[in-house]
Every structure is written in structure tokens, then in C-alpha cells.
C-alpha positions in Angstrom: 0.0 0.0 0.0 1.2 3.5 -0.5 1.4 6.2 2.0 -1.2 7.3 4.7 -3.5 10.0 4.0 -4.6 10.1 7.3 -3.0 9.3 10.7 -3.8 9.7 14.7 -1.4 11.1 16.4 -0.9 10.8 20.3 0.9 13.4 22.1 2.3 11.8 25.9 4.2 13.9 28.4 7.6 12.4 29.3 8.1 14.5 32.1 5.1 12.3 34.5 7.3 9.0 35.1 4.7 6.7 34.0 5.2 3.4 34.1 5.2 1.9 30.2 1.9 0.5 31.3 0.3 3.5 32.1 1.6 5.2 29.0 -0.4 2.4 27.6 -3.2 3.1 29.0 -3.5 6.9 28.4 -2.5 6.1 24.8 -5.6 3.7 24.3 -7.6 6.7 26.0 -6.5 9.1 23.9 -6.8 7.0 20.8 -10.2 6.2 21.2 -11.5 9.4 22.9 -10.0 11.3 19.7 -12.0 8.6 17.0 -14.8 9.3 18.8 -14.3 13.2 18.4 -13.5 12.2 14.7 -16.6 9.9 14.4 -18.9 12.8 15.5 -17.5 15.2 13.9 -15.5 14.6 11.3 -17.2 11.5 9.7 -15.6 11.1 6.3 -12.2 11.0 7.7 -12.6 8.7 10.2 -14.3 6.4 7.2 -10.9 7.2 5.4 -9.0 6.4 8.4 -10.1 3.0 9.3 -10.7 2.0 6.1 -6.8 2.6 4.8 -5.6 0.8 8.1 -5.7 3.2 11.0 -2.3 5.0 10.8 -1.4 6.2 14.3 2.1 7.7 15.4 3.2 8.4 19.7 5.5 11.4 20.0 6.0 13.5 23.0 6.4 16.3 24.8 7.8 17.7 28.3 5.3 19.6 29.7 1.6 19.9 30.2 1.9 23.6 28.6 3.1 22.0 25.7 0.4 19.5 25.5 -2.9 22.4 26.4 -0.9 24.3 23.9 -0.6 21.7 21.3 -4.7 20.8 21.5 -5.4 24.9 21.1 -3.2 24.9 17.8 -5.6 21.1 17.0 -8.4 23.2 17.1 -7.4 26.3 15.3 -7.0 23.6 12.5 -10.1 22.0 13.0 -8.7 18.6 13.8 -10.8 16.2 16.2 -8.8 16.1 19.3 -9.2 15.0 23.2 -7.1 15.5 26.3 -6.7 12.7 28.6 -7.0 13.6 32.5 -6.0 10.7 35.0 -8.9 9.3 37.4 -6.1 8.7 39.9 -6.2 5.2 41.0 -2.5 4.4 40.4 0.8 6.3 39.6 -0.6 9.6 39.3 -2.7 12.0 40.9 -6.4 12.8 39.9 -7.0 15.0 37.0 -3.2 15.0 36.0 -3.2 15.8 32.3 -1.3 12.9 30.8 -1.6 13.0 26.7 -3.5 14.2 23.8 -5.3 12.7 21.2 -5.2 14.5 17.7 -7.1 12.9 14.8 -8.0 10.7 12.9 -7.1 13.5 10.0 -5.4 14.4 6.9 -1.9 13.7 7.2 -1.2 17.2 6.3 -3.6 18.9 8.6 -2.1 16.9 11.7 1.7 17.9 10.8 0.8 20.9 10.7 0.5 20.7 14.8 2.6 17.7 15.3 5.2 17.1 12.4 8.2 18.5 14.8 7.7 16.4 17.8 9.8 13.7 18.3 8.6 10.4 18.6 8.0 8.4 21.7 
């Protein structure tokens, strides 16, 4: 298949100490909080999306600035997008803004807020 035209991308802070675990876990909240954004709102991507195989990417970031500053540049764009906020129960504590969901979108479109970050 040739490339993408249209990827998730998940944003995760580094600077939390999560175990690898709970970056997996944030990551699946993110990733399905932000299709389900996408589903709502943006319907003919997300049919793009899943049917070309669901491209998703993990970069990251340092801070939680970085991430609420990230989401308001997401938006600007009009890209689906959803913040994840811990309920608490394990490493972190509650409401501590872990990661960001942006997409499914146009490649393009999500670069456009993402395309520098390093990945995960």
C-alpha cells in the first residue's frame, strides 16, 4: 500500500514518570476518545482512516503547557482532538493531564500541529 492519508497522532508527556503501562493506557484513552471526536464530527475522515488501516504515530512532549498548547493549535485547524486527564487510581494524581489525542485526520492537517515532535 502507498502512504497514509490520514494518521492519529498521540501526544504523551515524558516528564510524569509513567510506568510503560500507564503510557499504555493513556494512549488507548487518547486514541479512542480522539476517534470518537473524529466519528462525531468529522465522519468522512474517520471512514478514510479506518478503512486505509488506521495509521497512528506516539510522539511526545515535556510539559503539560506543551500538550494544552498543542490541543489549542488542534483546534485552530479544526482537527478532532481530546485530552486525557488521569482518574487517579494508580501512579498519578487525579485530574493530572497525561496526553493528547489528535485525529484521525489528513496527514497534512495533523503535521501541521505535530510534524516537529519527536517520537515516543
Amino acid at each position: 500500500m502507498s502512504e497514509f492519508k490520514y494518521k492519529q497522532v498521540i501526544v504523551m508527556r515524558t516528564d510524569l514518570g509513567m510506568s510503560k503501562g500507564k503510557i499504555a493506557a493513556q494512549a488507548g484513552h487518547a486514541a479512542v476518545s480522539a476517534v470518537e471526536e473524529a466519528r462525531r464530527r468529522c465522519r468522512d475522515w474517520w471512514k478514510a482512516w479506518l478503512k486505509e488501516g488506521q495509521s497512528k504515530i506516539a510522539v511526545k512532549v515535556d510539559s503539560e503547557q506543551e500538550l494544552l498548547e498543542l490541543e489549542r493549535e488542534a483546534k485552530e485547524f479544526g482537527l478532532p482532538c481530546a485530552l486525557i486527564y488521569d482518574r487517579g487510581l494508580t501512579e498519578l494524581p487525579p485530574n493530572t493531564l497525561t496526553c493528547l489525542g489528535i485525529g484521525p485526520s489528513p496527514c497534512d492537517k495533523v503535521d501541521k500541529v505535530t510534524g516537529k515532535l519527536a517520537l515516543l
